[in-house]
GUKOLMAR-539934 format. One record per atom (N, C-alpha, C): z negated, x negated, y negated. Coordinates in steps of 0.001 Angstrom, whole numbers, plus 500000, padded with zeros to 6 digits. Layout:
N
ZXY ...
//
This chain:
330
152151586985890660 151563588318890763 151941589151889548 151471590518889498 151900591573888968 150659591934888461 150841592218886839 149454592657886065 150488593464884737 149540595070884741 150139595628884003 149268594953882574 150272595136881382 149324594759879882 149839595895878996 148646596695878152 148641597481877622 148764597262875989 149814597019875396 149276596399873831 148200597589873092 149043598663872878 147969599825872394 148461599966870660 147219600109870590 147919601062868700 147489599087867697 148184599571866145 147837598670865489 148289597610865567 146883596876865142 147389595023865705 147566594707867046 147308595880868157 147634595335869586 149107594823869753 149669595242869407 151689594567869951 151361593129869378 151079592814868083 150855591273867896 149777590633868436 148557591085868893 147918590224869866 148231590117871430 149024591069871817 149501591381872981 150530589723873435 151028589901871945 152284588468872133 151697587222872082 150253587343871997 149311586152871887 149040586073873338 148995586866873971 148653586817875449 150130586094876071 151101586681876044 151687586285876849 152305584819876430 151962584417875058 152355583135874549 151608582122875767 150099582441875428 149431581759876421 149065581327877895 149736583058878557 149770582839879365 150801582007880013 151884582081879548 153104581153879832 152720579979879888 151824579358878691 151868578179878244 150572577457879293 149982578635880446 148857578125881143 149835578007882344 150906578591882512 151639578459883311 151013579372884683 150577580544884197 149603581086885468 150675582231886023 151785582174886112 152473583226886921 152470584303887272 151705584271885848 151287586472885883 152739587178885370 153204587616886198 154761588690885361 153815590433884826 153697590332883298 153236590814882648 154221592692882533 153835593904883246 154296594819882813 154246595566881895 154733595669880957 154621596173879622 154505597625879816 153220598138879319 153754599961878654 152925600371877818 153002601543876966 152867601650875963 151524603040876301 150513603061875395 149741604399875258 148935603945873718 148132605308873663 147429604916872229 148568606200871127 147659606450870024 147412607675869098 149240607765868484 149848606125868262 151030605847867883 151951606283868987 152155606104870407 152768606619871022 152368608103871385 151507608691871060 151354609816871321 152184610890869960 152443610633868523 152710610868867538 154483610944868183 154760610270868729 156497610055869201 156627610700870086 155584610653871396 155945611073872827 155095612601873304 154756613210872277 153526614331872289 152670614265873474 152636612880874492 151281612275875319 151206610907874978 149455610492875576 149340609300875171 149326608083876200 149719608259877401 150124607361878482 151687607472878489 152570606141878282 153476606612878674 153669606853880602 154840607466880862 154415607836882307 155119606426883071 154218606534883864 154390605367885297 153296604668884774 152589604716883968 151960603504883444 150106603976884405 149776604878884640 148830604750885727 149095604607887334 150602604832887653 150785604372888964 151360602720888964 151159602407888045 151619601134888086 150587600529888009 149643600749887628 148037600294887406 147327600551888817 147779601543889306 147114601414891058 148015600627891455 149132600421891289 149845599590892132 149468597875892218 149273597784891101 148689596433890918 147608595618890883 146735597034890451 145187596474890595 144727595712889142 145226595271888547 145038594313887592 145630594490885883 144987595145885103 145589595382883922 144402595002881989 145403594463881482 145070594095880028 145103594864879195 144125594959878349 144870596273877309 143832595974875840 145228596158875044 144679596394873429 143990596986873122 143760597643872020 143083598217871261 143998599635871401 143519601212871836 143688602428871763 143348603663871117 143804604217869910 143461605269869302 143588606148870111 142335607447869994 142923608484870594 143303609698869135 144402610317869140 144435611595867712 143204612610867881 142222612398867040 141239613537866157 142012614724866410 141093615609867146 141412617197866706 142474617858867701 143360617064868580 144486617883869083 144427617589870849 143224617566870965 143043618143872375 143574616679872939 143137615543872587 143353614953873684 142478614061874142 142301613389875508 141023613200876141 141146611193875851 140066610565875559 139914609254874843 140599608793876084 141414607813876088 141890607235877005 141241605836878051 140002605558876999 139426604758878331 138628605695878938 138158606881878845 137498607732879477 138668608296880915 139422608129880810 141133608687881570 141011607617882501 141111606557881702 141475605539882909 139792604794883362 138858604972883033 137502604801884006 137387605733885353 137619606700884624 137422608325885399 138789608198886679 139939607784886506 141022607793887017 140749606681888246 140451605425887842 140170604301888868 139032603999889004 137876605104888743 136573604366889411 135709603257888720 136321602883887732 135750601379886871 133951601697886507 133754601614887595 132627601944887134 130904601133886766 131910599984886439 130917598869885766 131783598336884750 130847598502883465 131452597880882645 130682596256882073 131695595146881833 130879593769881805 131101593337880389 130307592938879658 130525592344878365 129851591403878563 130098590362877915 129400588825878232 128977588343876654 128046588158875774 128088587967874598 127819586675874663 127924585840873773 127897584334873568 128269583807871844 127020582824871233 127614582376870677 128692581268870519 129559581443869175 130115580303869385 130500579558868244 130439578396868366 130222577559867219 131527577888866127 130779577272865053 131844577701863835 132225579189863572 131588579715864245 131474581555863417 130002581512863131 129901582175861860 128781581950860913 127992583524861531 126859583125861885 125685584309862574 124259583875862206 123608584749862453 122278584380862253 121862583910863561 122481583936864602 121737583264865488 122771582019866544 122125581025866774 123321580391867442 123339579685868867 122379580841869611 121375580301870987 121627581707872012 122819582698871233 122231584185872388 123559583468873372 123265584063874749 124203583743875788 123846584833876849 124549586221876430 123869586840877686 124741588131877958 124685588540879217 125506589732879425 125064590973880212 126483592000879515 125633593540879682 126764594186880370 125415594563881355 126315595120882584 126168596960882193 127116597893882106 126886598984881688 127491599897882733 126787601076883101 127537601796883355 127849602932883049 129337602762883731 130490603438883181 131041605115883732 130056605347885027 131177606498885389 130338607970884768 128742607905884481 128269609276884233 127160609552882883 126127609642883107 125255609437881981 125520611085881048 125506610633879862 126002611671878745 127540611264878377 127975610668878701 129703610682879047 130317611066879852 129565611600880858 130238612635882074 131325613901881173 130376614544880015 130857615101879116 130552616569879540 129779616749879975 129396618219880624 128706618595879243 129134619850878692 128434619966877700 129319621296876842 128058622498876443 128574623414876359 127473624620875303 128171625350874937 127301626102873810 126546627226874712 125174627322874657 123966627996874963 124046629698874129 124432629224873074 124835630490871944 125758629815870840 125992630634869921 126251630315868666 125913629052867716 124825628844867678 123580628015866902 122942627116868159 123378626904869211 122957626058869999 123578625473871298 123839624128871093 124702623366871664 123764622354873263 124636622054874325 123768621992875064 124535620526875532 124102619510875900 124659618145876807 124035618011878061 124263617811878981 123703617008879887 123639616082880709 122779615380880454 122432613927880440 122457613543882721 123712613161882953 123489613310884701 123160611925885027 122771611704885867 122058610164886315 122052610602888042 122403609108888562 122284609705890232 121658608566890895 121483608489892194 121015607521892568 122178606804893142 123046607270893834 124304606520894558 124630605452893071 125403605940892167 125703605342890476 124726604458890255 123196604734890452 122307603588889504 122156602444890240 122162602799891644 121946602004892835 123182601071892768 124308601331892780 125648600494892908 125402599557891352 125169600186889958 125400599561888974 124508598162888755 123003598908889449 121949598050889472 122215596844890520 122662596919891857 123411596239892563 124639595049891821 125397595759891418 126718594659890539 125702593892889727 124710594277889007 124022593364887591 123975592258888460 122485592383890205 122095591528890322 123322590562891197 124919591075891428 125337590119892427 125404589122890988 126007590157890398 126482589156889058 126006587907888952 124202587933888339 123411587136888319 123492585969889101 123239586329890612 123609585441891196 124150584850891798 126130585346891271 127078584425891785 127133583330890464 126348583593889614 127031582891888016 125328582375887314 124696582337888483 123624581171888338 122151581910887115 122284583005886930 121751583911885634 120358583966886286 119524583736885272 117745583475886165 117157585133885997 117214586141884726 117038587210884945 117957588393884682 117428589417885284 118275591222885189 117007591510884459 117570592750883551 116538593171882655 117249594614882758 116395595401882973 116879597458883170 117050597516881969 117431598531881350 117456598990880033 117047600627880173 116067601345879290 116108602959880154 114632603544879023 114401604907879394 113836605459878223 112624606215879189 112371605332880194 111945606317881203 110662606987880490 110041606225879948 108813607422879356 108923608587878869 109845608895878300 110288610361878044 110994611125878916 112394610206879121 113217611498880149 112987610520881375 111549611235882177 111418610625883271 111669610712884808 112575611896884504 113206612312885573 114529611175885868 115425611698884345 116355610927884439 116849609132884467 115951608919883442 115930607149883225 115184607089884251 113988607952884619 113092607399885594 113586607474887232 114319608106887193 115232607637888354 116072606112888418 116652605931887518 117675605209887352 116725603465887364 115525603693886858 114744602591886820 113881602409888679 113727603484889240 113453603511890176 114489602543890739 115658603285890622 116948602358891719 116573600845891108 116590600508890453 116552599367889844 115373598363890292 114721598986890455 113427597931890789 113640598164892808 114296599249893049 114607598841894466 115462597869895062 116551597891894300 117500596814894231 116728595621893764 116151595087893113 115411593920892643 114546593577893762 114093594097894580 113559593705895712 114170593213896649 115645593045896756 116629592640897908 117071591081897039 116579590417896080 117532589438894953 115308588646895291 114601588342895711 113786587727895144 114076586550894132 115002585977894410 115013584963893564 115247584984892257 115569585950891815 115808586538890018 114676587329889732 114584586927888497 113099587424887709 113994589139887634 113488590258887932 113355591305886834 112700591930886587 112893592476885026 111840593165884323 112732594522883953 112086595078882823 112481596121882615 112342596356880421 112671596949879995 112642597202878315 112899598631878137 112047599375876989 112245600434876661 113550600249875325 114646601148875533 115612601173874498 115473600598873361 114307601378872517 114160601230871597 113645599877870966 112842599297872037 112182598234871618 113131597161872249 113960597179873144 114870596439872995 115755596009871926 115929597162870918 117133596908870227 116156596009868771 114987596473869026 114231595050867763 114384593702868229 113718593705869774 113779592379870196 115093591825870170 116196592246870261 117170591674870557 117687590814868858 117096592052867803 117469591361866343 116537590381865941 115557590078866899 114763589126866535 114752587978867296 114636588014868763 114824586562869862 115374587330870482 117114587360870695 118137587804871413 118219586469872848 117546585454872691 117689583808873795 117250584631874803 115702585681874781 114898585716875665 115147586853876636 117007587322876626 117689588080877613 118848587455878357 118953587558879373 119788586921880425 121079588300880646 120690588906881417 121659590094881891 120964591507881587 121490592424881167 120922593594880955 121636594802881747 121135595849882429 121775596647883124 121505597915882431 122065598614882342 121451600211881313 122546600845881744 122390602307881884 123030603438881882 123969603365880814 125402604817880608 126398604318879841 126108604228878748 125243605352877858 124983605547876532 124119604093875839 123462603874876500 122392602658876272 123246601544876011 124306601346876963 124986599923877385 125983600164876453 126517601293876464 127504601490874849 126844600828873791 125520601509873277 125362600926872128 124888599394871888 124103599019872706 123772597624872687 124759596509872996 126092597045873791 126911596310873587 127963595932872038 127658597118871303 128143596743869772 127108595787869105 125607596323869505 124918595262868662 124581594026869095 125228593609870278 124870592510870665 125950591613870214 127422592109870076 128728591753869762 128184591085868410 127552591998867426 127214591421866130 126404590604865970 125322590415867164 124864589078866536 125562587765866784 127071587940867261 127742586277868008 128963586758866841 128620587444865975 129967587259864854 130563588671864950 130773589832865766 131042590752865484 132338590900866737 132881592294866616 134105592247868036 134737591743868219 135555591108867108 136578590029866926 136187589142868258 134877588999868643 134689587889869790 134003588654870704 134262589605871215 133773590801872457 135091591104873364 134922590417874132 135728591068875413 135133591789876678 135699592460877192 135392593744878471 136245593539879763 135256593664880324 135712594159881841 135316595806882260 136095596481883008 135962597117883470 136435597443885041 135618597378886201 135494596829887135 135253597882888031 136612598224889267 136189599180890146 136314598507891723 136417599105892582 136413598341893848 138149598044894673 138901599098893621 140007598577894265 141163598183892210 140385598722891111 141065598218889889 140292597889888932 140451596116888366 140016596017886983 140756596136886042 140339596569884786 140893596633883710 140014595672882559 140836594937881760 140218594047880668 140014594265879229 139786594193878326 140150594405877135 139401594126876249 139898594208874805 139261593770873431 138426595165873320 137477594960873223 137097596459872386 136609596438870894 137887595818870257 137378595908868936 138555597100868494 138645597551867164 139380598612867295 140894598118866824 141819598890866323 143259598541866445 143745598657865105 142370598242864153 142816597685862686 143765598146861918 144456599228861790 145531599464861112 145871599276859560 144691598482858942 144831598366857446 145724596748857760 145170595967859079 146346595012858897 147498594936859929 147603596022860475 148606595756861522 150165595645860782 150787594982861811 151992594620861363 152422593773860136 150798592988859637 150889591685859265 150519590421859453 150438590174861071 150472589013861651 148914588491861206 148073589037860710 146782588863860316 145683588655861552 145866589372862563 144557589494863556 144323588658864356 143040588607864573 142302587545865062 142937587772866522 143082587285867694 143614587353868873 142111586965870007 141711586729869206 140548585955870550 139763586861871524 139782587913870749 138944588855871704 139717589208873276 140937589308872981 141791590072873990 142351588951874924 142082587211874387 142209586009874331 141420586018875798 139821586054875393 138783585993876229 138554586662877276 138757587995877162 139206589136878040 140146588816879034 141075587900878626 142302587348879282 141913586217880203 140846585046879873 140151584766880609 139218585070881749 138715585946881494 137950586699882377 139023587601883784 139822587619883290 140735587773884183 141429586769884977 141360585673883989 141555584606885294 140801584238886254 139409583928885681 137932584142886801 138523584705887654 138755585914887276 138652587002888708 139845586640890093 140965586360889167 141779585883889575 141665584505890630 140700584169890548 140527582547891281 141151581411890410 141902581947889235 142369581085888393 141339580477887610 140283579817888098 139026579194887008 139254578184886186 139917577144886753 140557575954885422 141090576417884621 142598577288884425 143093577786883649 142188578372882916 141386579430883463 140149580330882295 139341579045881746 138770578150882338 137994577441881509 139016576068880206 139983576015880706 141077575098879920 140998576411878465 141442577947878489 141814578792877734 140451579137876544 139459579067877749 137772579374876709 137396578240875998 137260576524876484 137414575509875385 138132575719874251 139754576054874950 140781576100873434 140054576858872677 139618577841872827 139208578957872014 138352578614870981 137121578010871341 136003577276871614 136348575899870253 136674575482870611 136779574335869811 137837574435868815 138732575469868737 140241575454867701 138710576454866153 137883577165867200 137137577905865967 136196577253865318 135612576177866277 134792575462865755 135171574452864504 136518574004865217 137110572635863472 137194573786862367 137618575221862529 138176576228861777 139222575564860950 139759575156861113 141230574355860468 142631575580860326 142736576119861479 143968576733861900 142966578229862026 142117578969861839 141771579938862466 142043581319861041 141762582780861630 142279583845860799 141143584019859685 141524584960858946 140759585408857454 139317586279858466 139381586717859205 137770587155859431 136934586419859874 137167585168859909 136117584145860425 137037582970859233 136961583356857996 136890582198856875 138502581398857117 139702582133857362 140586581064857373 141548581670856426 143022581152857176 143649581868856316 145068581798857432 144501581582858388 146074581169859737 146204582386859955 147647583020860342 148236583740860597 147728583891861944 148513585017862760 148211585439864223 148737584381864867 150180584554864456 151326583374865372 150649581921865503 150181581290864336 149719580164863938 148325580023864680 147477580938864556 146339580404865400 146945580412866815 147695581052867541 148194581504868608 148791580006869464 149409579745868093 150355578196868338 148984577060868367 148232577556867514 146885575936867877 146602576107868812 146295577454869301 145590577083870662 146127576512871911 147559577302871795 148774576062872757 148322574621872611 148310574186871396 148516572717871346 147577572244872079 146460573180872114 144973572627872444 145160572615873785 145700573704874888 145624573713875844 145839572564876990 
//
């Protein structure tokens, strides 16, 4: 099969070559299409997709991607916002987990956040009232909360998850969250067999720095699921170990969402695992499950001896070199 891969700005071209090291070496018969977008090709090509590279992405259905700058200031639109908006991705999946041998304060969270992706206060509607006053608005629908709230609970229970937990602010904006929590507890009525509850934002984001065990799956609107997906990343060690799905009905897209490092790019320094894992998750999807679970052990256990692993998790192995342990491991 045919899967486009996006390296992107930075350290993406050298973790990019971590992918396809591995994938070769899983022997999974993905023919990998290379193209280029991100702030660096935009500086050369005055755009930041190169072209064919979104009809090749409908064509295939299936695409990887690095880390993407967009350029500050010159009018151009963030590029995962382009390509959500473009194919519909309109669930986004982060799966947090600890994992042994990265040093955290906690070493028991195992849980994932289902976000969505197509509207919220990222719709981007938003416009000056006057001079001195700026206006956003915050859109929420029921078709969107209903489908997102829907994906949490298939999620749950194709992958054995005992609860869905809403995420939402409904006491205040109770039109809006309070819609969105509405859908949510309607959908929870079609799943009896999964516990759900519900958390106010705010008091989520304590509980989570205090007993992060006592969440299973979380569903929240985009802004919500944006941010709790950074702080949940940090309590399992930080992005370096955060991978993404982004999930529409006819294209997924995968990726690291950590950013594209440029203080070490182009010295073989970066950690690879994020875009590693991401890469897994694509095999899942794929029906390729041995391979993904052969690729998440390697991962798994090459960090745990920490023998061979990079300088942000205490080592001192190069990209290539951790790249090469994990082969061996495979």
């Amino acid at each position: 099969m045919k899967a486009v891969l996006i390296p992107g700005d930075g350290i993406g071209r050298e973790i990019a070559q971590s992918v396809k090291a591995v994938s070769k070496a899983l022997d999974t018969g993905i023919e990998w299409l290379e193209y280029e977008a991100g702030a660096e090709y935009a500086a050369n090509h005055g755009e930041l997709l190169q072209p064919g590279l979104l009809d090749e992405i409908e064509r295939c259905g299936w695409a990887l991607k690095g880390p993407t700058a967009t350029p500050i200031g010159k009018g151009f639109r963030s590029i995962n916002v382009q390509l959500r908006q473009r194919f519909s991705t309109y669930a986004n999946l982060r799966p947090v987990r600890s994992l042994p041998g990265v040093p955290t304060r906690f070493d028991n969270v195992d849980l994932v956040i289902v976000r969505e992706n197509s509207e919220d206060l990222y719709k981007g509607i938003e416009y000056m009232l006057d001079e001195n006053t700026a206006n956003g608005i915050k859109l929420i629908t029921r078709g969107a909360s209903l489908r997102i709230c829907r994906f949490a609970f298939d999620y749950a229970r194709r992958h054995g998850r005992k609860k869905v937990t809403a995420v939402h602010k409904a006491n205040i904006m109770k039109l809006t969250d309070g819609l969105f929590l509405n859908c949510f507890r309607e959908v929870a009525a079609e799943y009896p067999e999964i516990e759900a509850d519900d958390v106010i934002i705010d008091a989520l984001c304590m509980k989570l720095v205090q007993r992060p065990e006592q969440f299973d799956v979380l569903v929240a609107p985009n802004l919500y699921g944006d941010i709790i997906s950074d702080l949940c990343a940090g309590l399992v060690g930080g992005l370096g170990f955060a991978p993404s799905a982004n999930i529409g009905d006819k294209v997924r897209i995968y990726e690291a969402v950590h950013g594209s490092a440029p203080d070490i790019a182009g010295k073989n320094l970066a950690n690879p695992s994020a875009i590693l894992m991401a890469f897994a998750m694509m095999l899942r999807d794929l029906d390729h499950g041995e391979a993904a679970a052969r690729l998440t052990n390697a991962i798994h256990s090459l960090v745990q001896e920490g023998t061979t692993v990079t300088a942000d998790i205490g080592g001192s192995a190069t990209t290539t070199e951790f790249t090469d342990a994990l082969i061996a491991r495979l």
